[in-house]
N, C-alpha and C positions, 0 to 999 in steps of 0.2 A: 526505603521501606518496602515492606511486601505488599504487593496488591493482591484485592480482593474481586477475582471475578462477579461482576454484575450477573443479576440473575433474571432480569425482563425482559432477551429476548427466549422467545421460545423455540424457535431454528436452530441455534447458534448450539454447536455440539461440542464435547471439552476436547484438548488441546490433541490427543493419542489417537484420535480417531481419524477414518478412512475420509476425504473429500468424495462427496458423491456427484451427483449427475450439477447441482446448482453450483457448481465452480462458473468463473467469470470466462473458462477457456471457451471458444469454439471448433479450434479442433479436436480431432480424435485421436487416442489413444497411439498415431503413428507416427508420433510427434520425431526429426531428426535424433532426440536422445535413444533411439533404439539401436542404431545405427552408426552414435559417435562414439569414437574412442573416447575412456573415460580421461584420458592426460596427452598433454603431447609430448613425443618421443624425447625431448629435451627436457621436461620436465622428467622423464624416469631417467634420463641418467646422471640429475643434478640433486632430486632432491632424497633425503635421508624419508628412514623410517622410526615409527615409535613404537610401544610399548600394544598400543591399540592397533598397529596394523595402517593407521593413517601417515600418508607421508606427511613431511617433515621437509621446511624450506618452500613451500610449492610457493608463483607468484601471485596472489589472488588482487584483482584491484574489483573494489566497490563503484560502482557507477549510477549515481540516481540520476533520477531527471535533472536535477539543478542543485549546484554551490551555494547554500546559504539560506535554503530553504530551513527553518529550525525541526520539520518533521524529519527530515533526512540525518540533519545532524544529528539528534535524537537517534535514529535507525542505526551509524554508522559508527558513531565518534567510538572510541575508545572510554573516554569517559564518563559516557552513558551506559556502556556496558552493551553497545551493541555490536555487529560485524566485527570491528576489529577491535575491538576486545575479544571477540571470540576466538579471532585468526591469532592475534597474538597470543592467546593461551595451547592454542594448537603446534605452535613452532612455525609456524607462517609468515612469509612476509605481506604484510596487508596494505594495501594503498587505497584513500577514496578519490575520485577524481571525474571528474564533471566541465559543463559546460557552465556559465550562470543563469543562463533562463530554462524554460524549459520546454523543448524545442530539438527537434531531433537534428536543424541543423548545429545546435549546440553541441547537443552530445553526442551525436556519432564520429566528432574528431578524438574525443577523448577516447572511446573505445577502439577507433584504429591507432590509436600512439600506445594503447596499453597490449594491443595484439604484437605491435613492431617492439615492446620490450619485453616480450618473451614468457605472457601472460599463460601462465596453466589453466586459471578461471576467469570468469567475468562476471558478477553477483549485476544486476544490469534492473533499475526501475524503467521500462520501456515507453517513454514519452511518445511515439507512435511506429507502431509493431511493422506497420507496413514499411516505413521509410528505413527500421531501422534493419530489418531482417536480413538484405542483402550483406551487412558487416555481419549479422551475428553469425549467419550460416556459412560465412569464409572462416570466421572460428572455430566456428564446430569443427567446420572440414579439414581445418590445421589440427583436430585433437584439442580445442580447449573448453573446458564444460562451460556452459553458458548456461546458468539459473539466474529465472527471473523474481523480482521480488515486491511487492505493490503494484505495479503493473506489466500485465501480462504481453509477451509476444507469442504467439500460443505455438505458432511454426517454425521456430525460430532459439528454439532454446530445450534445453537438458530437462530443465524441473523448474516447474513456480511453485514460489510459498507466498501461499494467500493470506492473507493477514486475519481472515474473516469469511463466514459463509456470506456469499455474495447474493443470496435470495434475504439470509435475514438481516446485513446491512441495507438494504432497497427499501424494504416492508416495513421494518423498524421505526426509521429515519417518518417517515409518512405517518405513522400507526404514534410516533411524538407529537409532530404536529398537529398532525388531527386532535389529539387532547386538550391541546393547549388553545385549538381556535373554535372549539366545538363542532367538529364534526363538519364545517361547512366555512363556504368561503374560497377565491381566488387565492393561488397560492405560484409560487413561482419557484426556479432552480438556478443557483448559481454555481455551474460545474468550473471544471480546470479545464482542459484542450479539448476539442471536439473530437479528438482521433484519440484520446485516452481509454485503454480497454476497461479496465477497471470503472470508472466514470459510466461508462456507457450500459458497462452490465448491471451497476446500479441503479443507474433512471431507468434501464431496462425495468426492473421489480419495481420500482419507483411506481411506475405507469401502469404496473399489473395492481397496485396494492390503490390504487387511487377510485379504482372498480369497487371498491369495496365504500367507497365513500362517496354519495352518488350529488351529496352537496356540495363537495370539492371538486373544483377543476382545474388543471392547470394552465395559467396561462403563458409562461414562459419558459424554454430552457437556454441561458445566457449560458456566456463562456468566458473567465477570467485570465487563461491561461497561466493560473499559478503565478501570478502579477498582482502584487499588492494595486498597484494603480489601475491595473485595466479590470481587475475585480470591482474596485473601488467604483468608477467608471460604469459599468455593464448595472450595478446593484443601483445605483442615484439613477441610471436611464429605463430600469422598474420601476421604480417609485413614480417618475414621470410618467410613465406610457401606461400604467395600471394604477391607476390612484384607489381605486378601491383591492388595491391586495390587504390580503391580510396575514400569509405569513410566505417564509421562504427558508428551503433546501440548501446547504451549502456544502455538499459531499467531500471536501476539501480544504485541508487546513491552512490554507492561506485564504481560499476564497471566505470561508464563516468570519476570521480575524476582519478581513477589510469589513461584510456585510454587517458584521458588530458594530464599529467602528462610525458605518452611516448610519444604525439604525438609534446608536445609543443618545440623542437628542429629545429632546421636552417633546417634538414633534410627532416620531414613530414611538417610541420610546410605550410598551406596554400597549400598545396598538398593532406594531406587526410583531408577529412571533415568528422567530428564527433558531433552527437545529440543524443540525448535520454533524462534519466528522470536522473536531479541532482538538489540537493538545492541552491540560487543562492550563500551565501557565502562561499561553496566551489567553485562554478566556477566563481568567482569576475573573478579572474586571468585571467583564459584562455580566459573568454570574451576579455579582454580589450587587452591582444595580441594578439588578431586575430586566437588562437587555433580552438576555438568554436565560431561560430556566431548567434545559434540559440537550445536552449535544454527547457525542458518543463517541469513541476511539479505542483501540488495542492499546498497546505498547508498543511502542518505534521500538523501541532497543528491544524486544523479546524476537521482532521481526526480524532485525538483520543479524541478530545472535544465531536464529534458527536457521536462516539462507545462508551463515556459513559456514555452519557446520555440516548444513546438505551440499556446499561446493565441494568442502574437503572430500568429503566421503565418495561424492563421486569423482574429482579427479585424483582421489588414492586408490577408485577401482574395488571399493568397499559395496557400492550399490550403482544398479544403471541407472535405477529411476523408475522400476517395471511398479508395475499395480502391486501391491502386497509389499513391498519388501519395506522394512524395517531398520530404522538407525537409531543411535542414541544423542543426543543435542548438550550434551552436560548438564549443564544445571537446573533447564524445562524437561529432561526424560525423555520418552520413547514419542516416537513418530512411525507411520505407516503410511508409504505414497497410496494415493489415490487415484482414480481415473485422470487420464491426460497426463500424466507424471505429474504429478498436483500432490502439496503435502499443506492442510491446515493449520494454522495457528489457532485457530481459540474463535470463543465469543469476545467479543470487543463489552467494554467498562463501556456504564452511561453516567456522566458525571450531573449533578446537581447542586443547589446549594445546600444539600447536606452534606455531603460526601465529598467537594471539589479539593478540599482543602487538604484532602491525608493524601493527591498525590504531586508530585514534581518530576514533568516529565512535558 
């Protein structure tokens, strides 16, 4: 079905526009994509051309953080209608391929086995920018575009597409809670990795938006690592050590599922209030008993739809990546990079028990 962008937050800018200063990156604008060739030499002598000017044949493999995460399947699959479906409509040969935790010693053998078969792109979720960057920039330096996608490696790659303005997911996510616990009260965070950029620039805003709420204070920031069980884990060792919390953060759609999961008992149950970022058919459930009454997300599939039709484009040599330039993504329309070679997706949906139900995803 079609989705209906949500319209509460008031940051969050529509889909065509420029990424400004509140991008999650911290570097600057001299990011390696200035620098890299947009393909490597064996990609232009193998792969064909189309109608648009995009080649045709390139090898592009998808890389999230982890196998089996259901946001990533979402982001990738074929038929979800993300990445590759997109690659496949492009003439592309598309591969996703991962480690299964998530965990940069996971995934950085994936991405040097897809460098040694002769990868033109690498769409890359960066589970920690620092560990991973020594592979990505022997990429680069071979000629193969490396765009990052949900998590940033900001020195380290061609072009990120952000899922989301990362000041109005931060502010947002707090500015729920607060409604729903009145303004006041200990509250806690149950993030993914601690070396996660994304994650970080959230609680980053997180912590600025909490200024604004001088009865809230927070008393934790735990770490799941994208681990059903040690989410599960880190969320019952809050409950312990803060017995008067009253609600909690879950920026992470594995980490919200497990804190749903503890919280939805006779015990917490309508006593701690919990939001963050989850898909809606893992939190059908908790909506409709009253767990969660309000959590917030994009679209996985519009995400990795959009990441690769910015891979093609730059290892066809269509755009570098520079501030201003422009491509067209098929069937979401026109985009404009932004600062950092940064290209926006949109304001993220906030689902509820009004609304959870029109979507599947």
């Amino acid at each position: 079905m079609k989705l209906r962008r949500a319209t509460l937050l008031a940051l969050a800018v529509p889909v065509a526009v420029t990424l400004a200063a509140c991008s999650s990156n911290s570097s600057s604008s001299s990011s390696p994509a200035a620098s890299a060739p947009a393909s490597s030499s064996s990609a232009s002598s193998s792969a064909g051309g189309s109608a648009s000017g995009l080649k045709t044949g390139l090898k592009v493999y998808v890389i999230p953080k982890q196998l089996g995460n259901s946001y990533f399947t979402t982001a990738d699959s074929a038929d979800s209608g993300g990445a590759i479906a997109a690659l496949n409509a492009l003439g592309e040969t598309g591969t996703e391929t991962s480690g299964t935790s998530a965990t940069a010693a996971s995934q950085i053998p994936a991405i040097q086995a897809a460098i040694s078969k002769g990868a033109n792109a690498l769409i890359v979720s960066a589970t920690d920018p620092t560990a991973l960057c020594p592979t990505l920039t022997s990429a680069m330096h071979r000629g193969i575009t490396v765009v990052t996608y949900d998590s940033d490696a900001p020195t380290c790659r061609s072009m990120f597409i952000n899922q989301a303005s990362t000041a109005a997911i931060g502010t947002s996510e707090v500015d729920l809670l607060a409604k729903e616990i009145g303004d006041s009260g200990q509250i806690a965070i149950v993030s993914a990795a601690a070396s996660a950029t994304n994650q970080n620039a959230w609680i980053g805003y997180m912590k600025q938006e909490l200024k604004k709420y001088p009865k809230m204070s927070l008393a934790s920031v735990v770490y799941g690592n994208d681990d059903p069980t040690a989410s599960t884990q880190v969320t019952q060792g809050l409950l312990q050590q803060f017995p008067n919390l009253k609600g909690i953060i879950s920026p992470t759609t594995v980490g919200i599922a497990a804190a749903a999961a503890v919280l939805d008992t006779p015990k917490y149950k309508g006593k701690i209030a919990l939001t963050g970022l989850g898909t809606p058919d893992e939190m059908k459930k908790f909506v409709s008993d009253g767990t969660v009454k309000s959590f917030e997300l994009w679209n996985p599939a519009d995400l990795g739809y959009l990441a690769a039709y910015a891979a093609v484009e730059m290892a066809s040599g269509k755009i570098t990546g520079a501030s201003g330039q422009s491509f067209t993504a098929g069937k979401l329309g026109a985009y404009t990079v932004g600062l950092q070679n940064s290209v926006l997706l949109g304001p993220p949906y906030v689902f509820s028990a009004a609304n959870i139900n029109k979507f599947n995803f």
